[in-house]
C-alpha positions in Angstrom: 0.0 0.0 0.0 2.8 2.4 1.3 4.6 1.4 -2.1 1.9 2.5 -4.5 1.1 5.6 -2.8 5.3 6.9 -2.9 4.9 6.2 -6.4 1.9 7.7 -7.5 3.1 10.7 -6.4 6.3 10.3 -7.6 4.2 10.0 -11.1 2.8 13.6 -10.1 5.6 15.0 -9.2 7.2 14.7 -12.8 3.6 15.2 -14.4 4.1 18.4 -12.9 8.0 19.0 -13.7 7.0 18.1 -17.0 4.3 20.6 -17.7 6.3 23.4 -15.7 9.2 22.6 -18.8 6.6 23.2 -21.4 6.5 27.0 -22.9 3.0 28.0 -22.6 2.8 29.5 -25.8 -0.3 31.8 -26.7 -1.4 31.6 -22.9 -0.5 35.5 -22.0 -2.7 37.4 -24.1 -2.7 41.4 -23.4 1.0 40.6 -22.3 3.9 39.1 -22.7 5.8 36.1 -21.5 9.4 36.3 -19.6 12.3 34.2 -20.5 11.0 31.8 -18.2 7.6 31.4 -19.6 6.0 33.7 -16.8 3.5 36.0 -18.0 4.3 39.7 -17.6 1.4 42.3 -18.0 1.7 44.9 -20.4 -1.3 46.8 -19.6 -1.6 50.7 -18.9 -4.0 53.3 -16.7 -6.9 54.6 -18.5 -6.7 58.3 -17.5 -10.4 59.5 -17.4 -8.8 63.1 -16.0 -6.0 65.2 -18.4 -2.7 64.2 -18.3 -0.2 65.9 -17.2 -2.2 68.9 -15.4 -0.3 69.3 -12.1 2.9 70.8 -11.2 5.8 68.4 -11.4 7.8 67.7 -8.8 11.2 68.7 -9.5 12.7 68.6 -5.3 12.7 66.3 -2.3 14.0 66.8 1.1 16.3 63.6 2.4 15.2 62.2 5.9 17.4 60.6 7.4 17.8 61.9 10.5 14.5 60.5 11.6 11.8 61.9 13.8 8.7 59.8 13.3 8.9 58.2 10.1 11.5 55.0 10.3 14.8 55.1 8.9 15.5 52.2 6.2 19.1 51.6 7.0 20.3 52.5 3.7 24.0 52.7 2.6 25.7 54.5 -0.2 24.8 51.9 -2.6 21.1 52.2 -1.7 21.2 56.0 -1.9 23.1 56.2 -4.8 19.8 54.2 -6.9 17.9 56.1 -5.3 19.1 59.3 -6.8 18.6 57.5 -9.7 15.1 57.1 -9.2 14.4 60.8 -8.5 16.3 61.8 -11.9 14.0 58.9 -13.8 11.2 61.6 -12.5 12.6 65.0 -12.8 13.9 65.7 -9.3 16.6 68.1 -9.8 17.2 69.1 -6.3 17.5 67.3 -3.1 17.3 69.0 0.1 18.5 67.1 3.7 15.7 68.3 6.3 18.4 68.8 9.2 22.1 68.1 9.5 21.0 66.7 13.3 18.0 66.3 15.8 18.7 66.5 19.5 21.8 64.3 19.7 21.9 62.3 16.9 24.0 64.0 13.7 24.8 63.6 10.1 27.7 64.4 9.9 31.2 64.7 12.4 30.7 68.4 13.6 33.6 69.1 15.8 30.8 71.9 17.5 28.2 69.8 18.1 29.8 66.6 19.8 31.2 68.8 22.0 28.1 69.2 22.9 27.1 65.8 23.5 25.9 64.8 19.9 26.5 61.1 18.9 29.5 60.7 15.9 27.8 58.9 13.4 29.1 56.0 11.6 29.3 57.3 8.2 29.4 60.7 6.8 25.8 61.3 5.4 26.4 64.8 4.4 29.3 64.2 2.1 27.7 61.2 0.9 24.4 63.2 -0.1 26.9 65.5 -1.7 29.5 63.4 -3.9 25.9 61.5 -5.3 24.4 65.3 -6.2 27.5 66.5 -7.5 27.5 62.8 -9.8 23.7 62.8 -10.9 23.9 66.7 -11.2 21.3 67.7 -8.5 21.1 70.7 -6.4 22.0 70.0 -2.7 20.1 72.5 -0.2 21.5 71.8 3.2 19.7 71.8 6.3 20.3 73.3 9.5 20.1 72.0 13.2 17.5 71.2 15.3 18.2 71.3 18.9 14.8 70.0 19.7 14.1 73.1 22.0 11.6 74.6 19.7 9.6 71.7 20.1 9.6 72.1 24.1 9.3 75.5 24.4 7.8 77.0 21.9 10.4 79.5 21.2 12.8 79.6 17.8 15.8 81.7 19.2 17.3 78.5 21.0 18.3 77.7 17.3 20.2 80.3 16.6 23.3 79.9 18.9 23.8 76.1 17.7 23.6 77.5 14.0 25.8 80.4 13.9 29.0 77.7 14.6 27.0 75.0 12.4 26.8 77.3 8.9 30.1 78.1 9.3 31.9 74.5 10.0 29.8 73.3 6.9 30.8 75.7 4.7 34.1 75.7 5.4 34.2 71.9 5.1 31.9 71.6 2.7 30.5 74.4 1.4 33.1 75.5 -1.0 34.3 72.1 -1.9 31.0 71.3 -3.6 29.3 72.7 -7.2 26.5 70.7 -6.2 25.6 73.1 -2.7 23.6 75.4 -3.9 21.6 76.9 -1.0 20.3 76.6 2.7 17.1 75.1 3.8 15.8 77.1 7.7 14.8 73.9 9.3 12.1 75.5 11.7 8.7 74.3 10.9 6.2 76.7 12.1 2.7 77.5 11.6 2.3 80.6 12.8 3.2 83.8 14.7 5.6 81.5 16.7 7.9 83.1 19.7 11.4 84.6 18.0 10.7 83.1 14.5 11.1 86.1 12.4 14.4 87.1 14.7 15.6 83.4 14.1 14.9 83.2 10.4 16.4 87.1 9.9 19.7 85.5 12.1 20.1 82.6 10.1 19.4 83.4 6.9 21.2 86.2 6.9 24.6 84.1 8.1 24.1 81.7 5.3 23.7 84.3 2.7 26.7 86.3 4.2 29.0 83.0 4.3 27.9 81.9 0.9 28.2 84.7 -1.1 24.4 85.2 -1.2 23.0 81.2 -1.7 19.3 81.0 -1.7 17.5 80.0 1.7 13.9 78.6 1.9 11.7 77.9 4.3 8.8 74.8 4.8 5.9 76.0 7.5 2.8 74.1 7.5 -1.0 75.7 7.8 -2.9 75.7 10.7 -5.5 73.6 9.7 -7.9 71.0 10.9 -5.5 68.2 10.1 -2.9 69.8 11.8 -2.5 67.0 14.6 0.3 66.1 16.5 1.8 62.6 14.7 1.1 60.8 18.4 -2.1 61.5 18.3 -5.2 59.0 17.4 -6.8 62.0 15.9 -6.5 62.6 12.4 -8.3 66.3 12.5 -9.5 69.0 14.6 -12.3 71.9 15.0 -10.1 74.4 15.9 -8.1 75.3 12.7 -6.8 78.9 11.4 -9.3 80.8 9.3 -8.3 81.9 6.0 -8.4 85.6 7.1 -5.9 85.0 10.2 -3.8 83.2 8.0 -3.1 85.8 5.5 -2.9 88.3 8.4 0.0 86.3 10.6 2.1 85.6 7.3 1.9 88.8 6.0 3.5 89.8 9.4 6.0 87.2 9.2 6.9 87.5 5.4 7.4 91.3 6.1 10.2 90.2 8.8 11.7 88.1 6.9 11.7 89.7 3.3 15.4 90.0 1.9 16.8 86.9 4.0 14.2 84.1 2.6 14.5 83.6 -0.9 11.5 81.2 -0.7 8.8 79.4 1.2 6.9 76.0 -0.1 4.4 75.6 2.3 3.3 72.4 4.0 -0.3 70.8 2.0 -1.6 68.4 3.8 -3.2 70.1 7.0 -6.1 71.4 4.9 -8.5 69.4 3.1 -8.7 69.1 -0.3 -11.9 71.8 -0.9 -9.5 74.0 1.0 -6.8 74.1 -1.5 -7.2 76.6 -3.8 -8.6 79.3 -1.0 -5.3 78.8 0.8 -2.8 78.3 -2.9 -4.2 82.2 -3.6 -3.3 83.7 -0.3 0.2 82.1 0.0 0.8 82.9 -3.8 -0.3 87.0 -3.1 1.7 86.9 -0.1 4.9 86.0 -1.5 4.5 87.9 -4.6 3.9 91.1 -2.6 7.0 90.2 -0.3 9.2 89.2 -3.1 9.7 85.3 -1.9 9.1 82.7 -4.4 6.0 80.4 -3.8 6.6 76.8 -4.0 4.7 74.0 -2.4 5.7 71.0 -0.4 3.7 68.5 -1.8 3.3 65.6 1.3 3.2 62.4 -0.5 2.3 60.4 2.6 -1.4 60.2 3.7 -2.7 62.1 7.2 -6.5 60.9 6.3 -5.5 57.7 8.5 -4.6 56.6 11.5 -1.7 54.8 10.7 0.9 57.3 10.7 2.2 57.7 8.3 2.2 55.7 4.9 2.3 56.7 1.6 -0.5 58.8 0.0 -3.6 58.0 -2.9 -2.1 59.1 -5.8 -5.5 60.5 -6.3 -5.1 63.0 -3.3 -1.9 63.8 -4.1 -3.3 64.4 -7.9 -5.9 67.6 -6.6 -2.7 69.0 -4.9 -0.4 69.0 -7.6 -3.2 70.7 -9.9 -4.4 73.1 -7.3 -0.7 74.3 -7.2 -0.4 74.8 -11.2 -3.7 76.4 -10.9 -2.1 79.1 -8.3 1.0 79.3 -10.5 3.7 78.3 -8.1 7.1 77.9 -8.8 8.4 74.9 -7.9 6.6 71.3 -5.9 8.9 69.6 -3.7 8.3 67.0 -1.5 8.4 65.2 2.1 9.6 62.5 1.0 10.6 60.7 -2.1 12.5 57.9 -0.9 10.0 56.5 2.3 6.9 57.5 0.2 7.4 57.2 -3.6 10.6 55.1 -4.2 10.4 52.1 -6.0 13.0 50.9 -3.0 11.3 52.1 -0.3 10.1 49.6 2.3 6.6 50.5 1.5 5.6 48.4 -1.2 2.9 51.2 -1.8 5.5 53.8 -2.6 6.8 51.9 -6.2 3.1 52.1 -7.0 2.6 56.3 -6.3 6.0 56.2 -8.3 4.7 54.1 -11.3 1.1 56.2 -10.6 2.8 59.5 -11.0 5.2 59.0 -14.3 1.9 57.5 -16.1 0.1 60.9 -15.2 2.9 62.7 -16.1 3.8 60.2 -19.5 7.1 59.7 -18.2 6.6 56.0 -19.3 
């Protein structure tokens, strides 16, 4: 008994081999078969919207100095694809969102671990650097973040820190680069915040004065009703900023900072979608009237859940992109390619925004 049953399925077991050898020939239609016989789709969206009617995103800030998204452990050779991702889509500037949070650094500043910073393993900012200067990218650098703002409240703890950080960096760096080409004002606000306008004046002026003038920009976010804190179960809020008090609190701060901030891409996704083009109008008048150029950071990870955060409906990120052509902004960057759109990133759902995005755009 034992006998018959090994070798009936020995018989299908090479029944199976068998058929697995055989090229399936005319069994793929709509696609094509692989060297090994597997069937590969060939298929393409059908748009039912027009193509190609949003702003492109040409920037992305680098996070890898991690708050609350995870880092992905990624080493020069996984970086160095991953700038070639961003050029497959038109990125032509990357932007690192802080050279350090609290204690833990990018790069070896003599300043800061002396003041109790950790040395990190690797040297991240002249990594991000050799890979701009090779793929021909524009490398904004971004200053520190002693995590007192977040405490306090108040933006003039940042200066101090700064005023030896933008000078050690350019001196090391700085000048030894084609590819650094200006300075990103790491403090996120929202609104009239406690010494912001004196820290942003401070520090922007330094950089422009050590540089020889290199652009600065700025990245707030909007007061609105999905302006949550990332620890929260929430996902929105009554109390959000009117439209009215935000024109009037940024025309205040724009006027402070006019002549030191070249310019300011606004956080999008704290307002909802209806809200966008209300909002795109102010911040556009704003920064026209102030002489600050008007881009918009373009989140490409979703706050409509309650996981926190993964990567965003293309659809949603879609109306953002076309609200900000429809305001005529400059430039769309975003937070952040390489967790959120990469085909590498270690959310399967960011190869599919990425393959989502170049379709709209016909990039494929």
């Amino acid at each position: 008994m034992e006998n018959n049953r090994r070798d009936f399925l020995k018989k299908i077991g090479m029944g199976a081999a068998v058929a697995a050898s055989v090229p399936i020939i005319g069994s793929c239609e709509g696609g094509r078969l692989s060297a090994n016989n597997v069937c590969v789709s060939t298929a393409s969206s059908k748009l039912i919207v027009p193509p190609a009617n949003g702003l492109k995103i040409t920037g992305t800030f680098l996070d890898e100095i991690t708050h609350d998204i995870p880092s992905q452990n990624w080493g020069e050779k996984e970086w160095d694809q991953d700038f070639c991702h961003m050029k497959n889509m038109g990125i032509d500037t990357v932007i690192m969102i802080r050279c350090g949070y609290k204690k833990f650094i990018t790069y070896p500043s003599e300043y800061l671990i002396g003041r109790g910073c950790y040395k990190p393993s690797v040297d991240l900012l002249d990594m991000y650097l050799r890979l701009s200067d090779k793929h021909g990218m524009k490398f904004y650098f971004g200053l520190y973040d002693s995590g007192h703002y977040w405490a306090t409240g108040d933006m003039r703890h940042e200066i101090e820190d700064n005023k030896f950080v933008i000078d050690e960096v350019w001196e090391k760096y700085g000048q030894h680069h084609k590819s650094f080409q200006g300075w990103y004002l790491s403090g996120e606000i929202s609104r009239a915040t406690k010494g912001a306008i004196d820290a942003f004046r401070a520090m922007g002026q330094q950089c422009k004065d050590v540089s020889g003038g290199l652009p600065t920009f700025i990245s707030p976010w909007i007061d609105g009703k999905k302006a949550v804190m990332a620890a929260s179960a929430q996902i929105s809020r009554e109390d959000a900023v009117s439209i009215e008090e935000h024109e009037r609190e940024w025309g205040e701060i724009f006027a402070g900072i006019q002549g030191v901030v070249d310019a300011c891409a606004f956080q999008d996704g704290h307002i909802d979608y209806d809200e966008l083009d209300a909002f795109f109008e102010v911040n556009k008048r704003l920064a026209d009237k102030y002489g600050i150029e008007c881009w918009t950071n373009a989140e490409s990870f979703d706050r409509d859940m309650p996981i926190k955060f993964l990567p965003i409906n293309f659809e949603k990120l879609r109306l953002k992109l076309e609200a900000a052509k429809r305001a005529n902004f400059e430039k769309a960057i975003t937070f952040e390619f390489s967790h959120f759109m990469s085909p590498q990133s270690a959310y399967l759902q960011a190869g599919h925004l990425y393959n989502r995005y170049k379709e709209y755009f016909n990039m494929v």
